[in-house]
ROVORO-279928 format. One record per residue (C-alpha): residue number from 1; x, y, z; chain. Coordinates in nm, 2 decimals. Layout:
(node NUM, (X, Y, Z), "A"),
...
//
This chain:
(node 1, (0.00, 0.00, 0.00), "A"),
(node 2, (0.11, 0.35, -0.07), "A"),
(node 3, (-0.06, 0.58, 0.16), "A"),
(node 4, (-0.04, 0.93, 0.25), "A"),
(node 5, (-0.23, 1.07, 0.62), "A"),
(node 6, (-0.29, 1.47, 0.72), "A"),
(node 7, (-0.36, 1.57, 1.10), "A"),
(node 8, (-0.44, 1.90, 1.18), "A"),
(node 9, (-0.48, 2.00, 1.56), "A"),
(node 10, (-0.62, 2.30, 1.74), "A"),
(node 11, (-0.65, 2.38, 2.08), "A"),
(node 12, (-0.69, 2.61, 2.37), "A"),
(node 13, (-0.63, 2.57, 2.75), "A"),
(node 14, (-0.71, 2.79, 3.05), "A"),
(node 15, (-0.68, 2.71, 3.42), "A"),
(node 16, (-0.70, 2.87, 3.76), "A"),
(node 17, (-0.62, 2.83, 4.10), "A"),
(node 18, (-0.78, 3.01, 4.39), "A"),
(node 19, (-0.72, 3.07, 4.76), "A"),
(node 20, (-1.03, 3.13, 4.93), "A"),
(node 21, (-0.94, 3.38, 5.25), "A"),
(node 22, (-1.06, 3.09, 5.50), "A"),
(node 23, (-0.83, 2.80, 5.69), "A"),
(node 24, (-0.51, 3.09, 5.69), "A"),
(node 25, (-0.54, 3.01, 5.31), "A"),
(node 26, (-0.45, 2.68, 5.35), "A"),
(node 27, (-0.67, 2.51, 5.08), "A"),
(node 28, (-0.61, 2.60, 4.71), "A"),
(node 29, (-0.90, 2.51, 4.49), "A"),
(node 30, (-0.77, 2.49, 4.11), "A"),
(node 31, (-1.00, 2.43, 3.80), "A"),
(node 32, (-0.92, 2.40, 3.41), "A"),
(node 33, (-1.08, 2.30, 3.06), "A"),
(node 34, (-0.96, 2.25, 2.75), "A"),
(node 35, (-1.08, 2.19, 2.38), "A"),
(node 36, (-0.95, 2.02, 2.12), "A"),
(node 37, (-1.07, 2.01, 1.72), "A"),
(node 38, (-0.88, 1.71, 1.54), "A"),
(node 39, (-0.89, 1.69, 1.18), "A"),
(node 40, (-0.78, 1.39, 0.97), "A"),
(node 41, (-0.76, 1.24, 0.62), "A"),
(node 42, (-0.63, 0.99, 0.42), "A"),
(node 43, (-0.49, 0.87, 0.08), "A"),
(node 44, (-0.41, 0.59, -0.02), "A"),
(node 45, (-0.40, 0.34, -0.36), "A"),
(node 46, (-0.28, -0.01, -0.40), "A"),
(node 47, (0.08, -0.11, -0.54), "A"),
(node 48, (0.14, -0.32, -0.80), "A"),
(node 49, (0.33, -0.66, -0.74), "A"),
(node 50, (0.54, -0.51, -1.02), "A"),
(node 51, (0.64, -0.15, -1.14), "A"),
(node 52, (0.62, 0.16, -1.02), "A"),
(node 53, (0.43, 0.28, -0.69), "A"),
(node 54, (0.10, 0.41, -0.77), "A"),
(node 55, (0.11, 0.84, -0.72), "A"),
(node 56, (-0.18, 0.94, -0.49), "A"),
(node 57, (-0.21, 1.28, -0.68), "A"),
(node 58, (-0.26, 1.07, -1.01), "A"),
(node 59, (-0.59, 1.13, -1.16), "A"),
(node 60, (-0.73, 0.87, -1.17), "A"),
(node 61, (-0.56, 0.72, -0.89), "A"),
(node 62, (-0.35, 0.41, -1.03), "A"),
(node 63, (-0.51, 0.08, -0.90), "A"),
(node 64, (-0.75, 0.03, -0.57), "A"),
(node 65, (-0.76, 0.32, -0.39), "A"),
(node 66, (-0.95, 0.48, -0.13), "A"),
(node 67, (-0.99, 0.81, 0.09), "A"),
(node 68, (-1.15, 0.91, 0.40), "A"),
(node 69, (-1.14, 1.23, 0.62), "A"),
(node 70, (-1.28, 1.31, 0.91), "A"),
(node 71, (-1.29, 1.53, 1.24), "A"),
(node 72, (-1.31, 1.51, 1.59), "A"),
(node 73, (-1.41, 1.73, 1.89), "A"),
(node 74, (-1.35, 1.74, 2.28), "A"),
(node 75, (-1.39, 1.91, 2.60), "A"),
(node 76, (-1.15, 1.80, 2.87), "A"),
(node 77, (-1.16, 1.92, 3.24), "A"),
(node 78, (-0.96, 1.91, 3.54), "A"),
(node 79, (-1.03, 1.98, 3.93), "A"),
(node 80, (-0.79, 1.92, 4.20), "A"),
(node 81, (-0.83, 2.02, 4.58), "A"),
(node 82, (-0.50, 2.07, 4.79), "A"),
(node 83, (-0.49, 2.14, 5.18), "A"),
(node 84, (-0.14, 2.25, 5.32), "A"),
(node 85, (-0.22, 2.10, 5.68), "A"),
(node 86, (0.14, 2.19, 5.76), "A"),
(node 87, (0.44, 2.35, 5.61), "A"),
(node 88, (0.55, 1.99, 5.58), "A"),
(node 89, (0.23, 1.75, 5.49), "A"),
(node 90, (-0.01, 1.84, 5.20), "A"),
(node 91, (-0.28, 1.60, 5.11), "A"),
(node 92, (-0.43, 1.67, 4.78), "A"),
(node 93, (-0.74, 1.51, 4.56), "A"),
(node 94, (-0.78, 1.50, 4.16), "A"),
(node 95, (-1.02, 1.46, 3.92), "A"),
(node 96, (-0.94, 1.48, 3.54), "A"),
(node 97, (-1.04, 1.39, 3.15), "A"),
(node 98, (-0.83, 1.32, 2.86), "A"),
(node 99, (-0.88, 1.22, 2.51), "A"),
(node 100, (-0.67, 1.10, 2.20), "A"),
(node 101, (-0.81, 1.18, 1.87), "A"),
(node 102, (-0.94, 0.93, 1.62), "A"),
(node 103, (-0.79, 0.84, 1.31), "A"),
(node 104, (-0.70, 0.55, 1.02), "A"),
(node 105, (-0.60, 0.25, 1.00), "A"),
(node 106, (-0.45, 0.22, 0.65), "A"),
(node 107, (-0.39, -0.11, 0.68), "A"),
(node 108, (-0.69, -0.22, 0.76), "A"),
(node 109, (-0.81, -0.47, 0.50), "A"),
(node 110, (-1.06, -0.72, 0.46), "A"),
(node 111, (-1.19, -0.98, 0.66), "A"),
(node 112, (-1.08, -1.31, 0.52), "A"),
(node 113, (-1.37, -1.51, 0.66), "A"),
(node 114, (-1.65, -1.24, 0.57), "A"),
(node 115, (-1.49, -1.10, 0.28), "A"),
(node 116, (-1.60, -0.75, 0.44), "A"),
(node 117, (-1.35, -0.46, 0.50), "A"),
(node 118, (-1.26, -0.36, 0.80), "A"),
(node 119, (-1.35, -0.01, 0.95), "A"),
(node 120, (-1.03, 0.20, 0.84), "A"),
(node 121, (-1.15, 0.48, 1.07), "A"),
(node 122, (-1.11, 0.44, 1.48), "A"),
(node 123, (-1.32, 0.58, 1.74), "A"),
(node 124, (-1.11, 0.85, 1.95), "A"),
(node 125, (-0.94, 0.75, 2.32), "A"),
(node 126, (-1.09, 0.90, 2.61), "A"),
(node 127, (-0.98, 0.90, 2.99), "A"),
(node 128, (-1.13, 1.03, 3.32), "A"),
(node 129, (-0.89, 1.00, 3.63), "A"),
(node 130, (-0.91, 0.99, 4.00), "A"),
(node 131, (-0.66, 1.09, 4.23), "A"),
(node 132, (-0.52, 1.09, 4.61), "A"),
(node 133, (-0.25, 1.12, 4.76), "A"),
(node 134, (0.02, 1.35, 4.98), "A"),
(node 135, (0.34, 1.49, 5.02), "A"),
(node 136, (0.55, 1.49, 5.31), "A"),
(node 137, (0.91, 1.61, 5.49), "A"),
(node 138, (0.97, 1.53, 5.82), "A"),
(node 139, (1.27, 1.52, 6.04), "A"),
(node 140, (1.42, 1.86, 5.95), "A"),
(node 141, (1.33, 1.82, 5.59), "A"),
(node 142, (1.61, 1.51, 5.55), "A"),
(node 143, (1.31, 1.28, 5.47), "A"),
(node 144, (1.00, 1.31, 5.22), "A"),
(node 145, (0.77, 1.02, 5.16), "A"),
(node 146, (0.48, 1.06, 4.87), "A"),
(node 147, (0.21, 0.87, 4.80), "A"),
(node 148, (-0.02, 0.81, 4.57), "A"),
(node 149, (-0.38, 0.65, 4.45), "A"),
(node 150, (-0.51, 0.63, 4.15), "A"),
(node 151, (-0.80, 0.53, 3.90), "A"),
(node 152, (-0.85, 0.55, 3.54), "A"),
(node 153, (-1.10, 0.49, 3.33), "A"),
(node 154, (-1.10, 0.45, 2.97), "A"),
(node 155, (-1.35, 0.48, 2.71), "A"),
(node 156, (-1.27, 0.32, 2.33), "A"),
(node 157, (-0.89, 0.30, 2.42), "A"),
(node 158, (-0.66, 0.24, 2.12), "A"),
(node 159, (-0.54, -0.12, 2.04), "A"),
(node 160, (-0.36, -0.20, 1.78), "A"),
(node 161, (-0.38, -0.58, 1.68), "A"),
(node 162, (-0.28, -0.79, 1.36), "A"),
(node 163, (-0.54, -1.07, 1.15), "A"),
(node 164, (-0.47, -1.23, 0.82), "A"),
(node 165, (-0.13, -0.97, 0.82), "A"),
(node 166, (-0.40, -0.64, 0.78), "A"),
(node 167, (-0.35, -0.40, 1.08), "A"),
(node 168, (-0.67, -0.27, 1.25), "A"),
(node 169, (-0.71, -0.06, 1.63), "A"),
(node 170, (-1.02, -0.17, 1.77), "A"),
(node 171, (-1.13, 0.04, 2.07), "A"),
(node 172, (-1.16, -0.13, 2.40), "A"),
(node 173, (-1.28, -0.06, 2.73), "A"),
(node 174, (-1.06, -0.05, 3.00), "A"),
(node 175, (-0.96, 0.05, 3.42), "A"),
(node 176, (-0.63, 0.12, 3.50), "A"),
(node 177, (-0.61, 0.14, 3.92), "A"),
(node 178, (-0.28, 0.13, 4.21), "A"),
(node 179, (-0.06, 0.33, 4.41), "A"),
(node 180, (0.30, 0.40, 4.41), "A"),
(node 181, (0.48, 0.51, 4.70), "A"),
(node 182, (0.85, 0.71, 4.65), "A"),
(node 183, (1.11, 0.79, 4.98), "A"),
(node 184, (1.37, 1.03, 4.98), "A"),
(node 185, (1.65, 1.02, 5.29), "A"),
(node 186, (1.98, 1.26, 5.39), "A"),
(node 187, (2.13, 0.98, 5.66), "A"),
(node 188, (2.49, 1.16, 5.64), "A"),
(node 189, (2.55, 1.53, 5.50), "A"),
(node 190, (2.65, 1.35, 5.16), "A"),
(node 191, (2.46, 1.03, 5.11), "A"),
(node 192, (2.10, 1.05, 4.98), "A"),
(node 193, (1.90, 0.74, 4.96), "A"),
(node 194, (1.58, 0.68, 4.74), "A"),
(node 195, (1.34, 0.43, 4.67), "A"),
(node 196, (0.98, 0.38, 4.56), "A"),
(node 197, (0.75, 0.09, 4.50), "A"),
(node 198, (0.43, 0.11, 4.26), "A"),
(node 199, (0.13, -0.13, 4.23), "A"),
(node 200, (-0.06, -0.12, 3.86), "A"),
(node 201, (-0.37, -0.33, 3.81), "A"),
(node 202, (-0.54, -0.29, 3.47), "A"),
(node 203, (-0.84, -0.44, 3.34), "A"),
(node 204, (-1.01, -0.46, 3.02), "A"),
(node 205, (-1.40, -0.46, 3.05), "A"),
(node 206, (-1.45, -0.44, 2.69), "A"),
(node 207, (-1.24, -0.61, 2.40), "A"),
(node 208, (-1.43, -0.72, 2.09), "A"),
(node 209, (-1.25, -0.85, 1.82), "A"),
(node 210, (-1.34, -1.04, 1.51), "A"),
(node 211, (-1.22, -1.41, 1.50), "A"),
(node 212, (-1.03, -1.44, 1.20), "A"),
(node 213, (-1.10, -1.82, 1.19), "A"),
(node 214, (-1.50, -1.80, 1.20), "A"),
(node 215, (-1.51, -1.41, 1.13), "A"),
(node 216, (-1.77, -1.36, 1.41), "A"),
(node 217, (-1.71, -1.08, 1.69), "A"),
(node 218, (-1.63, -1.19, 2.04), "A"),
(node 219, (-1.52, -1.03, 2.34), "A"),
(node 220, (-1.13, -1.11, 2.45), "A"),
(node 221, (-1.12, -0.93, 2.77), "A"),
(node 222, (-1.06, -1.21, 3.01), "A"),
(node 223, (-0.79, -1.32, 2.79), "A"),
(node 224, (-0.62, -0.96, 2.63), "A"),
(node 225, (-0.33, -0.89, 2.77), "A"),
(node 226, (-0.18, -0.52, 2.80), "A"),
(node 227, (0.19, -0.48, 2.65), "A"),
(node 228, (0.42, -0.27, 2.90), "A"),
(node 229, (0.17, -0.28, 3.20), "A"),
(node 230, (0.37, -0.47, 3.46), "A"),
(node 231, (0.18, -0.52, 3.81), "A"),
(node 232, (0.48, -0.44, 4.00), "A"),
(node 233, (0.75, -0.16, 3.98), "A"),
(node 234, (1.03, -0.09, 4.20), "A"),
(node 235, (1.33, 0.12, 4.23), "A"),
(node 236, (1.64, 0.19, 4.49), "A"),
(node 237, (1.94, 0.38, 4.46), "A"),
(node 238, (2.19, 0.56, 4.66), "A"),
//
């Protein structure tokens, strides 16, 4: 295939924090949105087992061909709460969205069961997060310790996967949850120590995916694995 994408992006962010005058202004209440307009096209034509590739600006275009274009839209928020209980310990709460614009899948092809095509456009990614967690320094500020919760949920997230050698991204549901926990020490005037341990559990509650063998749609999730998600993480050094 000889193919040729465009991706135009637009975008605009605001945010503000605020200090209401109660709790010796303590508590810092911060707010943002965003909004995103995606648009995307593409080109694309068949090459020859021999010859020449195929030029996407022929006209006509020079064998099988096909184009597609379309746009995508989002409003994304944020809203965090943090309470400096001390000049040392803040405790802090999150809330935010994401998203990951749509696109094509050029190498989506056809279904060799069905004999249909398919879909070369995907769905966009989206993503709402929870957060907990605080920061801390104790012991004349020669130790911090931070922690961490989290949750995140995703809507239509973006897998790619392989049938029959044609490339398709399905979009899945998925839950992403865990904690990590990170410690900073000063034991002598020149000898810092650090370490941190982290906990990922994710989840797929959705994963439908066309059996190539019988070409009828299934749902994987109990047996989809995600690539570079390991349960555990851990770090020391010194």
């Amino acid at each position: 295939l000889a193919y040729r994408t465009r991706s135009e992006s637009l975008a605009g962010f605001a945010q503000l924090s605020w200090k209401p005058d109660i709790l010796d202004r303590r508590l810092e209440l911060t707010g943002g949105i965003r909004y995103t307009h995606d648009k995307r096209s593409l080109d694309q034509a068949s090459v020859p087992a021999a010859g020449p590739i195929p030029s996407l600006d022929a006209t006509p275009p020079v064998g099988p061909s096909r184009a597609a274009s379309a746009s995508f839209s989002n409003w994304s928020y944020l809203a965090s709460l943090n309470m400096q209980w001390t000049p040392t310990l803040m405790t802090y709460a999150r809330v935010a969205t994401g998203y990951k614009s749509g696109g094509f899948d050029a190498r989506a092809g056809v279904n060799p069961i069905t004999g249909t095509s398919f879909d070369v456009t995907f769905r966009p990614e989206k993503a709402t997060s929870f957060e907990i967690g605080f920061k801390s320094e104790f012991l004349d500020r020669r130790v911090r310790l931070n922690a961490d919760w989290f949750y995140t949920k995703y809507k239509g997230l973006q897998v790619s996967q392989y049938s029959g050698g044609n490339g398709f991204v399905p979009n899945a549901d998925a839950h992403y949850q865990g904690f990590e926990v990170e410690l900073t020490a000063l034991p002598l005037p020149h000898l810092q120590l650090d370490g941190s341990v982290g906990y990922t559990r994710a989840t797929y509650d959705k994963f439908l995916l066309v059996d190539p063998a019988t070409g009828i749609e299934a749902d994987y999730r109990k047996t989809a694995r995600f690539p570079y998600a390991p349960r555990f993480t851990a770090h020391a050094g010194a």
